[in-house]
ZAVEX-223389 format. One line per 3 residues: number of its first residue (from 1); their letters; for each residue x, y, z of C-alpha. Coordinates in steps of 0.02 Angstrom, whole numbers, plus 50000, padded with zeros to 5 digits. Example, Ala and Ser with C-alpha at 12.3 -4.5 7.8 and 13.67 -1.06 7.14 Angstrom:
<pts>
1> AS> 50615:49775:50390; 50684:49947:50357 $
</pts>
This chain:
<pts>
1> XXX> 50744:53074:48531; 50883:53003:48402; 50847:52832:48340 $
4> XXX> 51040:52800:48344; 51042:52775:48541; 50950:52610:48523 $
7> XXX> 50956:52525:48702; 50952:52334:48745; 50788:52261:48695 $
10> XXX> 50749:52244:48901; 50757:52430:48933; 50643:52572:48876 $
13> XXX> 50649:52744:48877; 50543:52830:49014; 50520:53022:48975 $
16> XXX> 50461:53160:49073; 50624:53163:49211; 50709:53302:49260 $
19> XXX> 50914:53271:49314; 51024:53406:49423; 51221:53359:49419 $
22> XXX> 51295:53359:49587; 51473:53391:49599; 51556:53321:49732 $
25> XXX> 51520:53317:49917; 51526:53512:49943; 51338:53496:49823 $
28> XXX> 51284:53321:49860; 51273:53308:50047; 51177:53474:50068 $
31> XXX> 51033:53415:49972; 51020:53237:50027; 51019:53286:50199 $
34> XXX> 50890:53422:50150; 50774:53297:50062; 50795:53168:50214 $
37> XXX> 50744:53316:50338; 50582:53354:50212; 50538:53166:50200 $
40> XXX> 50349:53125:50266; 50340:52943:50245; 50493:52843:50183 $
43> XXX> 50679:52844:50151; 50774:52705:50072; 50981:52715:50074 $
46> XXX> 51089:52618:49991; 51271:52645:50006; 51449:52562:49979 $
49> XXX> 51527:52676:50101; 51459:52758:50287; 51631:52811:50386 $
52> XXX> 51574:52872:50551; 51662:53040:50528; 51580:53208:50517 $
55> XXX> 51478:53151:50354; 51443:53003:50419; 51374:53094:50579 $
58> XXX> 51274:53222:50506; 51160:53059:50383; 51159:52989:50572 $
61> XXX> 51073:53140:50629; 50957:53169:50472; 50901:52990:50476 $
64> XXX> 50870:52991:50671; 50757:53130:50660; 50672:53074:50501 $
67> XXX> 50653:52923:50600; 50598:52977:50753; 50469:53083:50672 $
70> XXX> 50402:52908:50616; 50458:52923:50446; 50502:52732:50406 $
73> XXX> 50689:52722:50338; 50758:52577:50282; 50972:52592:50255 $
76> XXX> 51085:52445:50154; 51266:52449:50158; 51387:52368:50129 $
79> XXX> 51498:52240:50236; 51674:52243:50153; 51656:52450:50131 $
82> XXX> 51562:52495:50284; 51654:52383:50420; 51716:52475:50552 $
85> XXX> 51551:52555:50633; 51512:52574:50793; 51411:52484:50913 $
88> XXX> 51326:52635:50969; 51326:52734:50798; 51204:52569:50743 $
91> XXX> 51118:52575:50925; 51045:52715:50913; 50977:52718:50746 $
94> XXX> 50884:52540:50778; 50799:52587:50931; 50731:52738:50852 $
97> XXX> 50668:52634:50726; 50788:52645:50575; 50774:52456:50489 $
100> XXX> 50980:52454:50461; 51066:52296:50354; 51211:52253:50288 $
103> XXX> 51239:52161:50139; 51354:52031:50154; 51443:52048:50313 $
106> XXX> 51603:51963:50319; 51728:51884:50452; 51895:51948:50465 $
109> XXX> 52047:51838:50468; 52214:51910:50557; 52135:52081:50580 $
112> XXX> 52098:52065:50345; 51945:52087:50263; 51918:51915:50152 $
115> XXX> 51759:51961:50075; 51820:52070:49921; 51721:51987:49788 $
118> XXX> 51552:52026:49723; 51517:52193:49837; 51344:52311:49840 $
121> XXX> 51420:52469:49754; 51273:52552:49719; 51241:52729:49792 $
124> XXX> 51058:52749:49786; 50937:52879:49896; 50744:52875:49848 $
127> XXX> 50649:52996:49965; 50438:52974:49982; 50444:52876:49830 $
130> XXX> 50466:53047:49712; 50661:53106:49731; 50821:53022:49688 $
133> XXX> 50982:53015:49711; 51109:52907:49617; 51291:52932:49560 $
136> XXX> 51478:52893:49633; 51481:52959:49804; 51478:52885:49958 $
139> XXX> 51461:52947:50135; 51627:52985:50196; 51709:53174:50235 $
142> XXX> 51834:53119:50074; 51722:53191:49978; 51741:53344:50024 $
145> XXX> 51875:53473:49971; 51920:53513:50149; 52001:53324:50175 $
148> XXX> 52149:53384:50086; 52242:53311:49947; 52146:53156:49947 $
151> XXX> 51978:53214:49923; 51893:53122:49784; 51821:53230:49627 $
154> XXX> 51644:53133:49596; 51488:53157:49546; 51290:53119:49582 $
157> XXX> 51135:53172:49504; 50959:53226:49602; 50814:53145:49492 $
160> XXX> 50625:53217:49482; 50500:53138:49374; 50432:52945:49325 $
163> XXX> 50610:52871:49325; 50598:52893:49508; 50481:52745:49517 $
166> XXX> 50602:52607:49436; 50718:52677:49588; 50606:52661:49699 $
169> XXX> 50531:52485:49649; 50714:52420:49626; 50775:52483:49820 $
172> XXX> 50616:52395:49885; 50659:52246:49843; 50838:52263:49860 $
175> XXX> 50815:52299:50036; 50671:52251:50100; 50635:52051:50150 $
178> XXX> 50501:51951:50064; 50395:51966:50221; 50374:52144:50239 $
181> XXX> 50366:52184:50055; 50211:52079:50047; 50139:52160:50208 $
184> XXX> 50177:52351:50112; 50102:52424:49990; 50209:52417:49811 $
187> XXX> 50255:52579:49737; 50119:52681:49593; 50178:52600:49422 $
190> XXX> 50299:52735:49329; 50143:52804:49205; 50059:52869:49379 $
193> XXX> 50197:52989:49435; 50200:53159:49349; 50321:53242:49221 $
196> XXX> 50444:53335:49284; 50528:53367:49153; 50602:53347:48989 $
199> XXX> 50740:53212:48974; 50722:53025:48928; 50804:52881:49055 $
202> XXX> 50838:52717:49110; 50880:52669:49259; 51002:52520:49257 $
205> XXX> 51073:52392:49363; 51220:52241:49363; 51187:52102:49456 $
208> XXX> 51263:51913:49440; 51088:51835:49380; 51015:51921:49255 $
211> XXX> 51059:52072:49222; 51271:52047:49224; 51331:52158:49079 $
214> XXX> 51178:52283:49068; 51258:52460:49107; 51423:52385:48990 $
217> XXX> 51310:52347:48828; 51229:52533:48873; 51408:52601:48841 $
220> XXX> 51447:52502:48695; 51287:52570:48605; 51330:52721:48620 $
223> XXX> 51487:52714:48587; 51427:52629:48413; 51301:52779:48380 $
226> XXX> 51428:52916:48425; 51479:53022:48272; 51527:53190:48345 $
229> XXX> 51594:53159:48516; 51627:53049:48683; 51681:53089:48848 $
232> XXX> 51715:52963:48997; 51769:53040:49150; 51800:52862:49244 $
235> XXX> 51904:52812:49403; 51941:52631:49385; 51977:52595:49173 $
238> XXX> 52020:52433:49140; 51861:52356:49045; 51815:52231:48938 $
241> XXX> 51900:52220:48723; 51740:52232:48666; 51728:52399:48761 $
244> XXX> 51898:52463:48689; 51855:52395:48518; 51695:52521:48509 $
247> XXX> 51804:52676:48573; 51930:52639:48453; 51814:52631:48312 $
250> XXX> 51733:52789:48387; 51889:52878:48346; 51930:52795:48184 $
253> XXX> 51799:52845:48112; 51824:53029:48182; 51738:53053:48332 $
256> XXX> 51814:53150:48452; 51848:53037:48606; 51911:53088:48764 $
259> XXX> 51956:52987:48911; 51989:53078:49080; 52079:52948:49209 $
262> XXX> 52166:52950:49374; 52336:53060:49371; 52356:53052:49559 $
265> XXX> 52276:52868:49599; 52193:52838:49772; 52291:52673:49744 $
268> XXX> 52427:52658:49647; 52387:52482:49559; 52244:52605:49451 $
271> XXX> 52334:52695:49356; 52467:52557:49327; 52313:52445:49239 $
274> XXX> 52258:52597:49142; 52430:52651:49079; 52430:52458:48998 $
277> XXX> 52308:52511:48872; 52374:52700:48821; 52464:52653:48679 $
280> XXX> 52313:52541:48601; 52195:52693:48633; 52318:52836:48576 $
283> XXX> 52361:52734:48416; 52159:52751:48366; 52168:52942:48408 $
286> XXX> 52082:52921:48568; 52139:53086:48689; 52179:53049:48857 $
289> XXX> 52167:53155:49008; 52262:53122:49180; 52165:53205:49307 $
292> XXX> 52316:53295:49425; 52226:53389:49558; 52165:53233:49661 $
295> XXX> 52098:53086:49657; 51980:53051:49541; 51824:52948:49604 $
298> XXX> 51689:52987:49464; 51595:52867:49347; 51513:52973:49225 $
301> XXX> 51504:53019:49030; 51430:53090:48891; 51392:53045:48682 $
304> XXX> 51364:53187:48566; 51209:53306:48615; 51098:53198:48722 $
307> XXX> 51158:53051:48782; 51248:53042:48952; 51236:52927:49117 $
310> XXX> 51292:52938:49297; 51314:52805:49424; 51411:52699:49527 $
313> XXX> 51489:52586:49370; 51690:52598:49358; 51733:52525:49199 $
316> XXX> 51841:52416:49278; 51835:52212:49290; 51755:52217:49465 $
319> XXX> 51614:52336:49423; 51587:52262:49229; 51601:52087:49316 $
322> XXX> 51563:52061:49505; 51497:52204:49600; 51309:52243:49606 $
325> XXX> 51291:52424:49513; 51158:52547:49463; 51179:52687:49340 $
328> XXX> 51064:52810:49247; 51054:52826:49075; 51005:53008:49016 $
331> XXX> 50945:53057:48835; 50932:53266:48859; 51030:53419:48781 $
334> XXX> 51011:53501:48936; 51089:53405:49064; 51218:53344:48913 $
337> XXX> 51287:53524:48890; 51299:53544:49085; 51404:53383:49116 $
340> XXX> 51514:53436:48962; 51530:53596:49035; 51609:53521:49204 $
343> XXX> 51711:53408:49126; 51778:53528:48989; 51822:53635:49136 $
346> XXX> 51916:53481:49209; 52026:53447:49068; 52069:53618:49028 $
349> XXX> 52130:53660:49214; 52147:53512:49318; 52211:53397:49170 $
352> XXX> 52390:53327:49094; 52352:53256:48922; 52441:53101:48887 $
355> XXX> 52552:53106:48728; 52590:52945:48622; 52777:52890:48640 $
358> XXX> 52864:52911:48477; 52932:52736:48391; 53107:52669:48476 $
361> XXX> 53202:52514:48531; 53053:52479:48667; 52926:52487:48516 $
364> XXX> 52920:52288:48512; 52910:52260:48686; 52752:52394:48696 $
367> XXX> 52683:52340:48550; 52680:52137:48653; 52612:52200:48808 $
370> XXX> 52465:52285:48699; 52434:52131:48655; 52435:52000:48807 $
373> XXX> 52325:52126:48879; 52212:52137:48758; 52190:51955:48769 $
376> XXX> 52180:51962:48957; 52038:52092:48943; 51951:51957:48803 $
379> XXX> 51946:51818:48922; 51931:51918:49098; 51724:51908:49091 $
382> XXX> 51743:51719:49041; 51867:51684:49198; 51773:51804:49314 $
385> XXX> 51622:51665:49311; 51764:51556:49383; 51800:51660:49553 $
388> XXX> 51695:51626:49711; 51508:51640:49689; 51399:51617:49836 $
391> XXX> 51248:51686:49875; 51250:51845:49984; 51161:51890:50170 $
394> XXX> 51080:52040:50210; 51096:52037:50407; 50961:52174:50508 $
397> XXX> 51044:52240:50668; 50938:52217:50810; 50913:52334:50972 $
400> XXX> 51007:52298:51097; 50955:52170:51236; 50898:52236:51383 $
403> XXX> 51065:52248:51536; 51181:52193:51382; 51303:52340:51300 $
406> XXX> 51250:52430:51137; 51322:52290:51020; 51180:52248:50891 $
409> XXX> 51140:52081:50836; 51114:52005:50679; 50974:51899:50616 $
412> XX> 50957:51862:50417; 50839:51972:50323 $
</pts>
């Protein structure tokens, strides 16, 4: 393992894990509904997104019989991205036993969601306490090819092997309430749970306590150990200077660093923020990538040989600085070469490269806007402590009552 990728003094590298890439809906759905339908004892879900279309159906179904079969499943989303589901879509999974909550439900005001800030974006699946599942996607037929020109190109990654563990121990107590984690038994400690393979990991979170610019200072250190090449395949770019300041020492010292963005933005307002920062980037020799062929919805990249991570993180001011996130960090050849391969592929056939504009009468006026928003992106994590902080709900849907219709209730968990 290189010395170079030298992690945050609270994370350590756990070996022994073995990582499969996932490529968008068409791969992921298959095999989390496969390991759901396998499950003997427990499945935790976490989620951003569950749309009660034909995705969102069949994770109904696998859970219901996972359930039924009194497998205990436990499933967190979330209340600004997963509003709009039914009373009897919920009904039915809580009388067969499925412990359902939503973090942070909100009220809406003139038929508008108010609760924006500080969301649970993590996408998280532990099955039986020995397979993962973490990455970008959520469950919601956009994902899949067959949508049409607004499917989203993402990415997840299946996860065998010790690392499994910190999942498992972190969507415990995530998502179950102090109550019934004291009545269950915790998780076996990471050094019980067998090698599955080769690679090195940490799993890591963000949170607004402790851990608020963890998966951020992961990037920036390897950024600052790169010395042959970086690639960021990323949906939402608009981080922090500090961030920008490592890429464009990356490249000015000659690393090859490529950037692949949104060319054909699920919302417009994307690539309009990103665009801001082209000229500072291209000026350092950073290449840039407009992905053309959809919308682009992954969060993933790679550093030289070994380094790479996955996970629900945009690198955007709302992921670096209010949402609650959870990546993987992976040091291993293997899966490195396999995520270059898919994103080479990307920016050879599905790509526009950006080109620097050549020096003219608007050269000023660009060179101004560089930097104010440099300067904004300086300040933003300072002024994002500013916006509304409260502290969230997790609300359990009930069964139910008894001659009342299939509209679940809501006590605190």
């Amino acid at each position: 393992m290189t010395r170079a990728f030298r992690p945050p003094r609270s994370s350590r590298w756990v070996p022994g894990n073995h990582f499969e890439l996932l490529e968008n809906g068409e791969e992921f759905f298959p095999r989390v509904f496969e390991a759901i339908a396998a499950a003997q004892r427990e499945v935790m879900v976490e989620t951003f997104i569950l749309w009660e279309d034909k995705v969102g159906q069949q994770l109904h179904a696998a859970l219901l019989a996972a359930a039924r079969r009194g497998v205990d499943v436990h499933v967190l989303v979330d209340g600004f991205g997963s509003h709009d589901l039914s009373d009897a879509f919920l009904g039915s999974l809580v009388e067969a036993g499925v412990k359902f909550r939503i973090f942070d439900p909100g009220r809406q005001f003139l038929g508008q969601r108010l609760n924006l800030l500080r969301r649970m974006h993590r996408k998280i699946v532990v099955v039986d306490g020995h397979l993962g599942f973490i990455g970008g996607i959520n469950y919601s037929a956009d994902h899949l090819a067959d949508y049409g020109p607004e499917a989203k190109q993402d990415y997840s990654v299946l996860v065998r092997g010790p690392i499994v563990a910190h999942m498992h121990q972190f969507t415990r107590e995530a998502v179950l309430a102090r109550a019934e984690r004291k009545r269950r038994p915790a998780p076996a400690p990471a050094t019980g749970r067998p090698h599955a393979g080769t690679a090195h990991a940490i799993f890591v979170t963000r949170d607004n306590h402790r851990h608020t610019n963890d998966i951020e200072r992961h990037y920036r250190v390897a950024l600052r150990a790169a010395r042959q090449r970086v690639v960021i395949a990323n949906a939402y770019f608009f981080p922090g200077y500090r961030f920008i300041r490592e890429m464009r020492r990356a490249a000015l010292r000659g690393v090859e660093v490529r950037l692949i963005l949104q060319g054909r933005p699920d919302m417009p307002i994307v690539r309009t923020a990103a665009t801001l920062l082209y000229d500072h980037l291209l000026r350092a020799g950073v290449r840039i990538y407009e992905y053309c062929d959809r919308p682009l919805h992954g969060k993933v990249a790679l550093v030289d040989n070994e380094w790479a991570t996955v996970g629900s993180s945009n690198l955007d001011p709302l992921s670096l600085s209010l949402n609650l996130e959870a990546n993987v960090v992976i040091q291993d050849r293997g899966f490195n070469a396999a995520l270059h391969r898919r994103l080479a592929h990307l920016m050879e056939n599905s790509c526009t490269q950006v080109e620097a504009q050549p020096p003219g009468r608007w050269q000023g006026l660009r060179l101004l806007r560089s930097y104010a928003v440099f300067h904004l992106m300086r300040w933003f994590p300072t002024w994002a402590g500013w916006l509304p902080r409260h502290q969230p709900t997790i609300t359990l849907a009930q069964p139910p009552a008894q001659g009342e219709p299939d509209r679940p209730a809501s006590a605190a968990a």
